[in-house]
C-alpha positions in Angstrom: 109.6 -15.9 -6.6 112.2 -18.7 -6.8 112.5 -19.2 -3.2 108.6 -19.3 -2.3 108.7 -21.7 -5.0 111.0 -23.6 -3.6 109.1 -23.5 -0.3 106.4 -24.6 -1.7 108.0 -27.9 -3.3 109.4 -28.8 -0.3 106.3 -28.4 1.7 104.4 -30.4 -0.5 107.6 -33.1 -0.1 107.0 -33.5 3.3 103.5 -34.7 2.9 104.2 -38.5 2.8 100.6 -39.6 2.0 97.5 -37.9 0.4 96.9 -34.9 2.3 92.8 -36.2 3.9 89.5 -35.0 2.5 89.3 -32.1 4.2 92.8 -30.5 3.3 91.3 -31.1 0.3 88.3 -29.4 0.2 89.7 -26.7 2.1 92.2 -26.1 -0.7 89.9 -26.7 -3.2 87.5 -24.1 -2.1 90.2 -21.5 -1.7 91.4 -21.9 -5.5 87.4 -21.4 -6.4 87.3 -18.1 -4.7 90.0 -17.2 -7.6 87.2 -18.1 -10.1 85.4 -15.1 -10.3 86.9 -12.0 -12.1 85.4 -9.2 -9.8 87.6 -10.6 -7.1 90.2 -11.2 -9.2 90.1 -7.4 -10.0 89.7 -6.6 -6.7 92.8 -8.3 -5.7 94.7 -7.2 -8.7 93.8 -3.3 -7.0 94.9 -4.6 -3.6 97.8 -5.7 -4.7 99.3 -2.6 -5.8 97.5 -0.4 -2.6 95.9 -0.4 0.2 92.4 0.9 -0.7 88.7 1.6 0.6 85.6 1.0 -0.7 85.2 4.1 -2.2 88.4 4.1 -4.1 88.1 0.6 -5.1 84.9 1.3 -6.7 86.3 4.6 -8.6 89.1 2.7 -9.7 87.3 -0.7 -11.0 84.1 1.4 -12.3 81.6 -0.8 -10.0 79.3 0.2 -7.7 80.3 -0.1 -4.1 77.5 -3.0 -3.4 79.1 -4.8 -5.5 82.8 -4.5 -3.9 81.3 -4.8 -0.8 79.6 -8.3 -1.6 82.8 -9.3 -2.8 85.3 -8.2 -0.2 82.9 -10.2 2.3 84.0 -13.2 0.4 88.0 -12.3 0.2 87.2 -11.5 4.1 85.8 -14.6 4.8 88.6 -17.0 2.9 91.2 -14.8 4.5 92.9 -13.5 1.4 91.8 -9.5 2.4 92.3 -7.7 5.9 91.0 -4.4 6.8 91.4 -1.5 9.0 89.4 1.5 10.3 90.9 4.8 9.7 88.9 7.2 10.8 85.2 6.6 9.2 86.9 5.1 6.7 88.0 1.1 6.4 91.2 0.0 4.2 91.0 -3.0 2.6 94.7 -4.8 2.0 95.5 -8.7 0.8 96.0 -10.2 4.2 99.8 -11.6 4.1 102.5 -12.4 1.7 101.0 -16.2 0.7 98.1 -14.0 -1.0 100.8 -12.0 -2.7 102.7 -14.7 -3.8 99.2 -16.4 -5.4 98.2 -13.8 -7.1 101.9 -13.2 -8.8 102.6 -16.7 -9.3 99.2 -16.8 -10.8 100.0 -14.3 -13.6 103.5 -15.2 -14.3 102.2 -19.1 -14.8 99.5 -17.2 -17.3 101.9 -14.2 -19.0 104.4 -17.6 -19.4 102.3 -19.6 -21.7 102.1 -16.0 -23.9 
């Protein structure tokens, strides 16, 4: 994780000034959709397999409404992609920034234990 971290710093470097209100906001409202635990379990899932509905719903014990609802947002904020295989569709976290979040996210938290 070292050298996204690293990537990271020196993108943030080369913003001279204040990054404008709407940077802002739009970063602002990504870290919020990180607020709520069902998609933080969701992600959590996704981020050791690909999985559908279904299985998402098995595995976290909710009902599939509820995964739904919530993929719809991860959809939306482009943190979760999806393909159709067959009848079925496969939810996945959509690129390697969402990966690198999500682990940077619990090593920052398992640190301070």
């Amino acid at each position: 994780m070292a050298c996204g971290h690293k990537h990271a710093e020196e993108m943030l470097k080369r913003l001279d000034t204040m990054p404008d209100e709407v940077l802002l906001c739009e970063v602002s409202d990504l870290f919020k959709v990180f607020g709520d635990t069902t998609r933080m379990k969701i992600l959590f899932a996704l981020f050791k397999s690909e999985l559908s509905v279904n299985k998402l719903s098995d595995h976290l014990g909710m009902e599939q409404s509820a995964i739904s609802h919530q993929l719809k947002i991860l959809k939306t904020n482009n943190l979760v992609g999806s393909r159709r295989e067959g009848k079925t569709i496969i939810y996945f976290l959509s690129d390697d920034h969402v990966h690198q979040i999500l682990a940077q996210g619990f090593e920052h938290v398992l640190e301070e234990h």
